[in-house]
KOLSERO-983174 format. One line per 3 residues: number of its first residue (from 1); their letters; for each residue x, y, z of C-alpha. Coordinates in Angstrom, 2 decimals. Each point is the difference from the previous one (the first is absolute). Layout:
<nodes>
NUM = a = X,Y,Z; ...
</nodes>
This chain:
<nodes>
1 = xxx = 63.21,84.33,94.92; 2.75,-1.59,1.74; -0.62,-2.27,3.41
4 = xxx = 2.22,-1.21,2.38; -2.58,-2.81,1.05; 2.53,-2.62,-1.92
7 = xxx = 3.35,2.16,0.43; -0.41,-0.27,3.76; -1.15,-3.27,0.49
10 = xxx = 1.39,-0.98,3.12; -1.12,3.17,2.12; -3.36,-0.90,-1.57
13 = xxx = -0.15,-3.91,1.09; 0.90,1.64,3.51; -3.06,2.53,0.02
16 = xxx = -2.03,-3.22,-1.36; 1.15,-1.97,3.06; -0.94,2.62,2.13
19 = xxx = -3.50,0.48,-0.68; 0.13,-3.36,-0.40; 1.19,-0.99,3.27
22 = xxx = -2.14,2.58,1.35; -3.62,-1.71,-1.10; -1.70,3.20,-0.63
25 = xxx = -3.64,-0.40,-2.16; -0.80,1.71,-3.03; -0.49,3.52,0.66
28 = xxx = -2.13,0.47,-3.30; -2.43,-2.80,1.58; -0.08,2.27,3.93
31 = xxx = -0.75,2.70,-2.22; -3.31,-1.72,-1.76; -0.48,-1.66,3.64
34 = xxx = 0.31,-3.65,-1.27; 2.18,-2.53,1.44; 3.35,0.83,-0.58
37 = xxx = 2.18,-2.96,1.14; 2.99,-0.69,-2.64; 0.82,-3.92,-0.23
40 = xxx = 4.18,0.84,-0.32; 0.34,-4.03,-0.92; -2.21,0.71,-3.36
43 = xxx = 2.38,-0.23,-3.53; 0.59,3.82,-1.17; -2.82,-0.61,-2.94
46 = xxx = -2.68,-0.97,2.16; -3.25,3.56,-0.17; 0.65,-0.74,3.86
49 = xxx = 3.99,-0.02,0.34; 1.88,2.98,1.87; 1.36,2.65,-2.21
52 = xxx = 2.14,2.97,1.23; -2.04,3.18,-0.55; 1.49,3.27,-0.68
55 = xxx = -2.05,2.54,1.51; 1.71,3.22,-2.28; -0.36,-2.61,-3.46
58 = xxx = 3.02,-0.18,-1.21; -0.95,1.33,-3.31; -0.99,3.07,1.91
61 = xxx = 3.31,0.73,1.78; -0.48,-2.43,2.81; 3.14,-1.81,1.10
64 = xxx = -0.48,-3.58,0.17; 2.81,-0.80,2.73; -1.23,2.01,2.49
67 = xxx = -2.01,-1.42,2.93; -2.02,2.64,0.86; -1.47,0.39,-4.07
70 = xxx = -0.82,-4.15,0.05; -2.58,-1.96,1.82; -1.55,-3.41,-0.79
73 = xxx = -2.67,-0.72,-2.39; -1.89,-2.97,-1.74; 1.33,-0.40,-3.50
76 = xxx = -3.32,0.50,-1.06; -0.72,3.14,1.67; 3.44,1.41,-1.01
79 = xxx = -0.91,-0.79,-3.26; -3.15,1.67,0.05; 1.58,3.08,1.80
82 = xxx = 2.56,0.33,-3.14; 1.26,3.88,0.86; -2.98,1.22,1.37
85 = xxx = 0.80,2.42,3.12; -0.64,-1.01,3.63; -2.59,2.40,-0.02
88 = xxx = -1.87,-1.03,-2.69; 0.12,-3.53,1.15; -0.98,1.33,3.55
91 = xxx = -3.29,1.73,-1.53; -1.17,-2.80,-2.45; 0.04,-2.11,3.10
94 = xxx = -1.62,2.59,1.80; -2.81,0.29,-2.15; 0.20,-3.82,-0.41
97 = xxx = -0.93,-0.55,4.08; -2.28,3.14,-0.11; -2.08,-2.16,-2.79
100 = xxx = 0.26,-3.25,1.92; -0.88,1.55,3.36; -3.26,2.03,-2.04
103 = xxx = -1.67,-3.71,-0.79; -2.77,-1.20,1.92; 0.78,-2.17,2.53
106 = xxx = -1.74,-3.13,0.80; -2.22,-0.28,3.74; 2.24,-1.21,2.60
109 = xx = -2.75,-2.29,1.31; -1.05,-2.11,-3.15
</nodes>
């Protein structure tokens, strides 16, 4: 399969920018409810740098150049989304906080 991530480089350093310039966090971290604060000035091969996310994967029919299938992500947790849907991520986190939330907690007054 063909992509026009390299063919249409320039429209894609501008959709960069704009999330970029934007500062949103990692949605894949808001999802699992851990910090999600992207360091922008991290190099691109750093778990922790910002990638551009395609919602629709591209290897599903999602169009990488358009701004309302992209959002930011850690490289790492773009990595470990790979073409998994945003509902499937949505529910493993899901069950992921249900499982978190389901531990004891520890006495407030000790």
């Amino acid at each position: 399969m063909s992509t026009n991530r390299y063919a249409n480089g320039n429209a894609r350093r501008k959709l960069r920018a704009r999330l970029k310039a934007e500062g949103r966090p990692c949605w894949i971290c808001r999802a699992f409810g851990r910090p999600a604060a992207i360091d922008y000035s991290l190099p691109h091969n750093h778990p922790l740098a910002f990638e551009v996310d395609e919602l629709v994967p591209v290897s599903k029919g999602g169009s990488e150049l358009d701004y309302n299938n992209v959002d930011a992500a850690h490289r790492r947790c773009n990595q470990w989304r790979s073409n998994r849907s945003v509902g499937q991520v949505l529910a493993i986190a899901s069950k992921a906080r249900e499982a978190r939330n389901s531990l004891p907690q520890p006495f407030s007054d000790w």
